[in-house]
Backbone as ProteinMPNN parsed JSONL, in Angstrom:
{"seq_chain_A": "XXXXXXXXXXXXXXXXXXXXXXXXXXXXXXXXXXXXXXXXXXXXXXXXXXXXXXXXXXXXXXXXXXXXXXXXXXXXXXXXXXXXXXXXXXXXXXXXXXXXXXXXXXXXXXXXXXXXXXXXXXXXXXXXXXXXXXXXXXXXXXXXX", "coords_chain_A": {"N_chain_A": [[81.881, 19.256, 73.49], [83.539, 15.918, 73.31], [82.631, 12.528, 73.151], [84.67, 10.422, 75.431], [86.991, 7.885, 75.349], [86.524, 6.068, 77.731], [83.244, 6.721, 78.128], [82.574, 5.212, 75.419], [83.714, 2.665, 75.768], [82.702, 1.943, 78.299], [79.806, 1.975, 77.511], [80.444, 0.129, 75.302], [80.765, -2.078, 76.875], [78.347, -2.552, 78.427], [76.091, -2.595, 77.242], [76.674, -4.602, 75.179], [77.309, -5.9, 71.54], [75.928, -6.913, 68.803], [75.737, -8.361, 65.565], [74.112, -8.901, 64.302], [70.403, -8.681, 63.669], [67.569, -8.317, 67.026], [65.371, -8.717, 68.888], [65.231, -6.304, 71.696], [64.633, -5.939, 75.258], [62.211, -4.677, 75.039], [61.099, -5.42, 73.369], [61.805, -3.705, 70.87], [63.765, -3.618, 67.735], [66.57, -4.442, 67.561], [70.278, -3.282, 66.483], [73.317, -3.934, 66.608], [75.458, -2.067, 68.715], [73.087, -1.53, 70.681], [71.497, 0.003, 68.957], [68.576, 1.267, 67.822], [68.006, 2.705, 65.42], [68.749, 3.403, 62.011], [69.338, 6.038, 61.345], [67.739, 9.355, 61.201], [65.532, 8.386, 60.294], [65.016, 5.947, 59.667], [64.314, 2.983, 60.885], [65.547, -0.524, 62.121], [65.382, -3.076, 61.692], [64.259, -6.549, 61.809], [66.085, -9.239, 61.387], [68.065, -7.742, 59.618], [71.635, -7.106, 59.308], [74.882, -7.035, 60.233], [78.209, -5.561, 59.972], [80.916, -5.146, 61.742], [82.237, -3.041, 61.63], [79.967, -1.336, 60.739], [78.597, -1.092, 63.157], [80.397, 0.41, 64.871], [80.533, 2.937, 63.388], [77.284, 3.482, 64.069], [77.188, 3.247, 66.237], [78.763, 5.916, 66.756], [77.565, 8.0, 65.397], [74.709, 7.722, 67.274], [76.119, 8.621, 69.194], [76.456, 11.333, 68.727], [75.221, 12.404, 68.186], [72.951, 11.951, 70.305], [74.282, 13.669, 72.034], [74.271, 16.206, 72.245], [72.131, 16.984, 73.876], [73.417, 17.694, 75.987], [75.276, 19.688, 76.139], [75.206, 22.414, 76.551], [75.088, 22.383, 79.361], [77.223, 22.257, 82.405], [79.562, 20.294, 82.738], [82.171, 18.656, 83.391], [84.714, 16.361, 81.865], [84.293, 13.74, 82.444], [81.938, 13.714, 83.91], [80.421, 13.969, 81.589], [80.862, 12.042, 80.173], [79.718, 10.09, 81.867], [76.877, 11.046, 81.73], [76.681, 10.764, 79.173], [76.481, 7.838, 78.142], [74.225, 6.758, 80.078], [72.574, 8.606, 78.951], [72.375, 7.244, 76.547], [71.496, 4.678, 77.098], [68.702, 5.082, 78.129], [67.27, 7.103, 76.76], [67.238, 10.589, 75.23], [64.822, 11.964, 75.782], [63.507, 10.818, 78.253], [65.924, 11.749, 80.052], [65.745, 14.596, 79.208], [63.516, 15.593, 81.348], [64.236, 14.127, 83.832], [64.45, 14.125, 87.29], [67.057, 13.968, 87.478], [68.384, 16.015, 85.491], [67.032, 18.152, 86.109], [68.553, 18.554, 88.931], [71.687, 18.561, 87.89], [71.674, 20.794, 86.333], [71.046, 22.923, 88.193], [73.441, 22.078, 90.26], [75.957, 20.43, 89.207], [77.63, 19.136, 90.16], [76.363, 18.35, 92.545], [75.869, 15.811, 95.202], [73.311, 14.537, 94.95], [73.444, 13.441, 92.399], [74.407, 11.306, 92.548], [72.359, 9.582, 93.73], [69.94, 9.975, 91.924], [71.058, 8.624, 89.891], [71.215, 5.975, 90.367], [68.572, 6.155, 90.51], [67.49, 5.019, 88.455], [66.984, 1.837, 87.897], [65.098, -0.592, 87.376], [63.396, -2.182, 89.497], [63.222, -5.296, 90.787], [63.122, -6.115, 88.488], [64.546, -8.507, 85.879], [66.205, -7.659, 84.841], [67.341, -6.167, 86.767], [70.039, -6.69, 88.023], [71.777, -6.394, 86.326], [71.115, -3.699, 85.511], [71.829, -2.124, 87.929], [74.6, -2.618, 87.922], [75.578, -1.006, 85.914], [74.598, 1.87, 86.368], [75.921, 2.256, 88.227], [78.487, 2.048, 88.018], [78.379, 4.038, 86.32], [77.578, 6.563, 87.572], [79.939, 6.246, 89.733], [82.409, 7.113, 87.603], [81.067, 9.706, 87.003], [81.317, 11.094, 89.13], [84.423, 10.81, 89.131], [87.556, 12.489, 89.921]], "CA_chain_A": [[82.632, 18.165, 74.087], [83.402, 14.829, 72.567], [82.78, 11.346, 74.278], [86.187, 9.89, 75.578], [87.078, 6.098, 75.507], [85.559, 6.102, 79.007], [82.379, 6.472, 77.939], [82.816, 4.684, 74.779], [84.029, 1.443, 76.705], [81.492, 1.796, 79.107], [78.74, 2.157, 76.185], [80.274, -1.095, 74.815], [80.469, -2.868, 78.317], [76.977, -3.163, 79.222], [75.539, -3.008, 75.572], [76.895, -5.729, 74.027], [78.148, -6.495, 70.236], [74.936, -7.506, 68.388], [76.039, -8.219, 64.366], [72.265, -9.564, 63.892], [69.3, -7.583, 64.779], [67.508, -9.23, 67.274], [64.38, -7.584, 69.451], [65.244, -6.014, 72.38], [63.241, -6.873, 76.038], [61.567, -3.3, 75.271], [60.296, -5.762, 72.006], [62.042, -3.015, 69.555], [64.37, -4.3, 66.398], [67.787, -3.642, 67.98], [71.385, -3.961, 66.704], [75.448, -3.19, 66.586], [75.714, -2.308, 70.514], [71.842, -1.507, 71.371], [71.141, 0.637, 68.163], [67.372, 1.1, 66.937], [67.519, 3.625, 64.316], [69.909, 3.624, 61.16], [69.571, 7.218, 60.984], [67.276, 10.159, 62.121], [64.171, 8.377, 59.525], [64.822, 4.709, 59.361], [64.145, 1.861, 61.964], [66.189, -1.447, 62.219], [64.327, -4.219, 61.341], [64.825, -7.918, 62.016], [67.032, -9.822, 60.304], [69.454, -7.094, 59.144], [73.036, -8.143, 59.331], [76.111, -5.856, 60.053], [79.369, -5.857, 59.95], [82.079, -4.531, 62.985], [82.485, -1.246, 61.195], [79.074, -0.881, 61.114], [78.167, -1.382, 64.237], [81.229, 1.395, 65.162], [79.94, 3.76, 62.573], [76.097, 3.29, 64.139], [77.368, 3.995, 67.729], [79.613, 7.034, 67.256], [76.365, 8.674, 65.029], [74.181, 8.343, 68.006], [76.602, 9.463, 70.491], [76.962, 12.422, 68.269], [73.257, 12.914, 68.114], [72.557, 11.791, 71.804], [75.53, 14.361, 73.324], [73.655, 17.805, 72.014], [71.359, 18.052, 75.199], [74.599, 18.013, 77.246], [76.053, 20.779, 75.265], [74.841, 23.692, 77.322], [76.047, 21.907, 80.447], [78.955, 22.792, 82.45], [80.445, 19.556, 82.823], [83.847, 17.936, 83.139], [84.935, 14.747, 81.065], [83.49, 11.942, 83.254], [80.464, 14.091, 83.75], [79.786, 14.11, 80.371], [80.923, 10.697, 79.583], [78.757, 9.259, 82.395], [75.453, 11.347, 81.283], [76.064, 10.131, 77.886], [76.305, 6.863, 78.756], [73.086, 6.835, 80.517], [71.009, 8.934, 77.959], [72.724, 5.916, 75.609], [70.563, 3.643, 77.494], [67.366, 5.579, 78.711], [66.765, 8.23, 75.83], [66.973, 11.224, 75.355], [63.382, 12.1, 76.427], [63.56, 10.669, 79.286], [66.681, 12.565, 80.593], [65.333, 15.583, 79.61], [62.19, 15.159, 81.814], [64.307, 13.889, 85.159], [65.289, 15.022, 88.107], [68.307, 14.22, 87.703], [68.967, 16.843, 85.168], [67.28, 19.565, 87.095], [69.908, 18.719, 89.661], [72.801, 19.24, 87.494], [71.5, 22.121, 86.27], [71.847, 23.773, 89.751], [74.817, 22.26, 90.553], [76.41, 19.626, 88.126], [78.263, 18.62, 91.781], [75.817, 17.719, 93.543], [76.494, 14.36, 95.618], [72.563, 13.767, 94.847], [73.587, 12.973, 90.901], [74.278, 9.55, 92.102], [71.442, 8.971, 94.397], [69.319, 10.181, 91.361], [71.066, 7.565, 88.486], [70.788, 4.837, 90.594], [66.831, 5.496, 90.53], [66.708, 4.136, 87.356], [67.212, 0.553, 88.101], [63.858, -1.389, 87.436], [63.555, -2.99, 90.708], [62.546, -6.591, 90.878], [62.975, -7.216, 86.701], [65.376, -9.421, 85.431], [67.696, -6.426, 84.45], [68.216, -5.381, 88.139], [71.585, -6.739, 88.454], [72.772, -5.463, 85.339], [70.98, -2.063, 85.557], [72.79, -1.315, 89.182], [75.968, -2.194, 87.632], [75.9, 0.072, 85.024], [74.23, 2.884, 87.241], [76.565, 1.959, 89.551], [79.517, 2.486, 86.947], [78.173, 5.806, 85.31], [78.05, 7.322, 88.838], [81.452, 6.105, 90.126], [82.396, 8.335, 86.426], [80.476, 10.875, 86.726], [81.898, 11.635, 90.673], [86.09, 10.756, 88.874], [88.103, 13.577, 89.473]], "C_chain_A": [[82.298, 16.875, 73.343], [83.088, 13.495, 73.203], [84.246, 10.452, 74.123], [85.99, 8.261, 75.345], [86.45, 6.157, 76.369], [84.057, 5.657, 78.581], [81.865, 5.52, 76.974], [82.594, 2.786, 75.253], [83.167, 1.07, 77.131], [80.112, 1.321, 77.971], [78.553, 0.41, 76.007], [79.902, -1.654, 75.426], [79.514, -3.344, 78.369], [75.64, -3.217, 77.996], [75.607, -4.331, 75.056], [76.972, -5.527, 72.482], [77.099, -7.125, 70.003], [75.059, -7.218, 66.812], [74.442, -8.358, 63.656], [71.632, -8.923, 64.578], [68.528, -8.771, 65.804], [66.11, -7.998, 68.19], [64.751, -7.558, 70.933], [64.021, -6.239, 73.825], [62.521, -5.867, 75.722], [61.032, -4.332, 74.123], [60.843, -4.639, 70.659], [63.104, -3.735, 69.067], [65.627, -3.298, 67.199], [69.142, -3.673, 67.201], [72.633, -2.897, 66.908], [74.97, -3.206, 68.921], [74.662, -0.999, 70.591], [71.21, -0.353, 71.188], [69.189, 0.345, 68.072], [67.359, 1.439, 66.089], [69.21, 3.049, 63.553], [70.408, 4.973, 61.094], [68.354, 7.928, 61.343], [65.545, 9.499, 61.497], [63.997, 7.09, 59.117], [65.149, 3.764, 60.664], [65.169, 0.816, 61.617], [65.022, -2.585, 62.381], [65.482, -5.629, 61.632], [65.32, -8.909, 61.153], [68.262, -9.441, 59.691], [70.41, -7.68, 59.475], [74.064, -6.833, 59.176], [77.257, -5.788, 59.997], [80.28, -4.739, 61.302], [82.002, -2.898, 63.174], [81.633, -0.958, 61.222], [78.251, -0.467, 62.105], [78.965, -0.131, 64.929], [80.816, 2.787, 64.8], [78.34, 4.695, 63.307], [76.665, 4.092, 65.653], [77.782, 5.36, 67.511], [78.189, 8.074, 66.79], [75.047, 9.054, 66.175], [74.922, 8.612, 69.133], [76.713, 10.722, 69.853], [75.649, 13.334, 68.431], [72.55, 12.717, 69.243], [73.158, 13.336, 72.747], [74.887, 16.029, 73.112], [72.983, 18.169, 73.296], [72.388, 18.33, 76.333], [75.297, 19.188, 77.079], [76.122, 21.817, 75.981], [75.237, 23.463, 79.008], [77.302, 22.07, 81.052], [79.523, 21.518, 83.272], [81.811, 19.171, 82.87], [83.572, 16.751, 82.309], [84.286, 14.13, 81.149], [82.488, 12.51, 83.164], [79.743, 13.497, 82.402], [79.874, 12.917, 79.884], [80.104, 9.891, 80.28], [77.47, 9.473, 81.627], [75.454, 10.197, 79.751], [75.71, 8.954, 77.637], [75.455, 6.93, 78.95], [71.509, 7.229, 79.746], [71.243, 7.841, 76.723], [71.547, 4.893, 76.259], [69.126, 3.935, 78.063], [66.717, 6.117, 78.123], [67.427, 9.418, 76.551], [65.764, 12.492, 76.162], [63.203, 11.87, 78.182], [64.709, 11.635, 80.352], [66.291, 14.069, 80.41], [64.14, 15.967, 80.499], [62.71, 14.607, 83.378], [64.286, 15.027, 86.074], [66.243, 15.414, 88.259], [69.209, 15.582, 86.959], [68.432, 18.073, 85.322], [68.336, 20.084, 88.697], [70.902, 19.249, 89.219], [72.74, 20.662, 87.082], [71.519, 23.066, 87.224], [72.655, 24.05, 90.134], [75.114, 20.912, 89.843], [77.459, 18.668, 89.354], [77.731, 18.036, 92.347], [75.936, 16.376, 94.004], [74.971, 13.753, 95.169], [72.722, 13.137, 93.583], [73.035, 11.55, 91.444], [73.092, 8.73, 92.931], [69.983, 8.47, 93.137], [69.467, 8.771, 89.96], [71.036, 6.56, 88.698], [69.281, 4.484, 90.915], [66.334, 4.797, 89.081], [67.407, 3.169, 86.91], [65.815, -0.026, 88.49], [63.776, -2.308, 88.343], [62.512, -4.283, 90.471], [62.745, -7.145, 89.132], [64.373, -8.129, 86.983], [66.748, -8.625, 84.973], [68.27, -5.76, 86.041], [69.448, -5.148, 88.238], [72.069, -6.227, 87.257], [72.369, -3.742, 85.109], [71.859, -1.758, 87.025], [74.292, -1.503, 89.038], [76.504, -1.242, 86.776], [75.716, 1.222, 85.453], [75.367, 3.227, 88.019], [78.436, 2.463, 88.86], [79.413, 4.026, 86.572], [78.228, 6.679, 86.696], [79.418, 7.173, 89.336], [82.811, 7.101, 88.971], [82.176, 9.098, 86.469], [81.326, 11.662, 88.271], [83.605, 11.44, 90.249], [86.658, 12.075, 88.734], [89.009, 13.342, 88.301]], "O_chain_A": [[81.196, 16.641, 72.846], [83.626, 13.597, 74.306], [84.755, 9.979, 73.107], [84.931, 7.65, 75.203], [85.301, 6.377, 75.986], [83.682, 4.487, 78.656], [80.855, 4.899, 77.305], [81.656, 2.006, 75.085], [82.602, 0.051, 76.733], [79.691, 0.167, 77.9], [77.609, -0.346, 76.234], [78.776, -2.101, 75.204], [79.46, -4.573, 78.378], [74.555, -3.796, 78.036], [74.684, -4.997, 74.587], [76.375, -4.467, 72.296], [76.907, -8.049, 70.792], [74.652, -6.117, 66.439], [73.957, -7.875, 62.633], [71.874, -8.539, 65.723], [68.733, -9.963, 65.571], [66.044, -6.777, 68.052], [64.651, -8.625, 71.539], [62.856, -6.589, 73.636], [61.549, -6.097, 76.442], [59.994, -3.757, 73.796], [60.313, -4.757, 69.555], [63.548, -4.578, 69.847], [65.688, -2.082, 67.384], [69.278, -4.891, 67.312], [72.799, -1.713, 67.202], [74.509, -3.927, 69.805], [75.028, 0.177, 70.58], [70.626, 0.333, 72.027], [68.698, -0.766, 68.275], [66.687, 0.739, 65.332], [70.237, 2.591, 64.055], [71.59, 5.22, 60.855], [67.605, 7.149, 61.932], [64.509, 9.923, 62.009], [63.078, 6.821, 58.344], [66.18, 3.889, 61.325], [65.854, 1.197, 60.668], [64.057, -2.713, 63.133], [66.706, -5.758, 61.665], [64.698, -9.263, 60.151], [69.195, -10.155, 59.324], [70.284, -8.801, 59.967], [74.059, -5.943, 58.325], [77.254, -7.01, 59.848], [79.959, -3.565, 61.49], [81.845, -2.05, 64.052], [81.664, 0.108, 61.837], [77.346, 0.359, 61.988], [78.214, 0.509, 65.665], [80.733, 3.691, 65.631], [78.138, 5.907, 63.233], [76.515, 5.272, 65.969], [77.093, 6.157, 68.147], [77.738, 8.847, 67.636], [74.457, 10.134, 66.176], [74.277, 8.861, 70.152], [77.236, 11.488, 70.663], [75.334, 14.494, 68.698], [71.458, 13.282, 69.301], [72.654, 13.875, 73.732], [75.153, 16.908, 73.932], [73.099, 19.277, 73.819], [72.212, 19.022, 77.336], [75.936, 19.639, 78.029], [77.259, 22.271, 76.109], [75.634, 24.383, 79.723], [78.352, 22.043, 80.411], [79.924, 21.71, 84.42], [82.517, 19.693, 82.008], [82.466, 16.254, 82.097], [83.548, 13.733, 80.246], [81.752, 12.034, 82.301], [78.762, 12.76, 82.305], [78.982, 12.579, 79.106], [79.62, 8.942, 79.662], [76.928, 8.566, 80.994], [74.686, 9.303, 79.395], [74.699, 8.773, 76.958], [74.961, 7.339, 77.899], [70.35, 6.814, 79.744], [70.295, 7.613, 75.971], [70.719, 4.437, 75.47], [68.442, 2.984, 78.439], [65.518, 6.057, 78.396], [67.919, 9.506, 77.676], [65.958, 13.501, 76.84], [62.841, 12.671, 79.045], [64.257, 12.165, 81.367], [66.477, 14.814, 81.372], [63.758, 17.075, 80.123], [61.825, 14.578, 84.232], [64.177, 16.241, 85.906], [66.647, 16.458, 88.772], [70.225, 16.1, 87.423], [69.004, 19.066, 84.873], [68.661, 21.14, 89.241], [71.317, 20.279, 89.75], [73.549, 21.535, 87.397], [72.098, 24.121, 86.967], [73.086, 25.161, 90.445], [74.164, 20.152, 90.024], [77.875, 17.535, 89.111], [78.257, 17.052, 92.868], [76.146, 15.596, 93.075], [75.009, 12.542, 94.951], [72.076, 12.091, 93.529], [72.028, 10.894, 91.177], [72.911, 7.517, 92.828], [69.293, 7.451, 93.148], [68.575, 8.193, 89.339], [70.873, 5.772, 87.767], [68.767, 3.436, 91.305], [65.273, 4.272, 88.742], [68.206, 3.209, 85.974], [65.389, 0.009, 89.645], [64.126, -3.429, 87.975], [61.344, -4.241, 90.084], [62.549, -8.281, 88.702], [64.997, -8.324, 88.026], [67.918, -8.982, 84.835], [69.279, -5.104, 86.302], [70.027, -4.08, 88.437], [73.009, -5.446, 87.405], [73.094, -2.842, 84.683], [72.703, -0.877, 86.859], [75.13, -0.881, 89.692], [77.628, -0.744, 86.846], [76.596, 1.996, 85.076], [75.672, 4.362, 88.386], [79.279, 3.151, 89.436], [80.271, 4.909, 86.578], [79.097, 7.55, 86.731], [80.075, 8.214, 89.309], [83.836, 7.615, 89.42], [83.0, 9.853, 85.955], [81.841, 12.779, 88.207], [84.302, 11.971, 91.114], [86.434, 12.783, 87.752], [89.595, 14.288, 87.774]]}, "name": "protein", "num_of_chains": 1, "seq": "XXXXXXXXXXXXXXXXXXXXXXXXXXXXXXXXXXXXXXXXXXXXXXXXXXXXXXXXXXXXXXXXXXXXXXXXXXXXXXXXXXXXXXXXXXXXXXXXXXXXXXXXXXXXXXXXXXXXXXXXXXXXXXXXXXXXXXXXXXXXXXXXX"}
């Protein structure tokens, strides 16, 4: 499965358009829309400079390289466009390692999904309100018939 505009959109949405690297609050060398890596063996360093296409280029590479642990998944569309979404902004690592994806793995239905993606919203930071909108988004997706 491929990621739709949906997810895409979304991706951009709550990412942001960063032509200049710039350090992320995590302190890592970020850019394009909330890249670290150039590729599977080189970092993003500060200062780089990108251009539109690059930044397009940079995303679709790690959605291509993010969307493999979903693969074995028996998802629909949105499913898959929410998760990706989500492991876009959390890792990899981390999603393999929740709960949430020993839920789906049960049942890929379950109504707890969204109880589960709105637990990861850093309560009390400064990202609250924008982590429960995006949570809050990728679930309302992930539940679209």
């Amino acid at each position: 499965m491929l990621p739709s505009s949906k997810c895409i959109d979304l991706i951009k949405k709550f990412e942001g358009l960063f032509l200049k690297s710039y350090l992320c609050p995590a302190g890592v060398p970020t850019i394009g829309y909330g890249s670290t890596m150039w590729n599977d063996s080189k970092k993003v360093k500060i200062g780089e400079v990108i251009t539109l296409e690059d930044a397009e280029k940079l995303l679709m590479w790690e959605l291509e390289k993010k969307s493999v642990c979903l693969q074995k998944l028996n998802l629909n569309q949105n499913q898959f466009d929410s998760l990706l979404s989500f492991i876009y902004n959390v890792g990899v690592g981390a999603f393999n390692k929740s709960t949430l994806l020993k839920i789906i793995k049960v049942n890929p239905n379950d109504v707890k999904v969204r109880e589960q993606l709105m637990r990861w919203v850093n309560k009390g930071s400064s990202f609250e309100k924008g982590l429960t909108r995006r949570r809050t988004a990728e679930a309302n997706l992930y539940f679209t018939i």
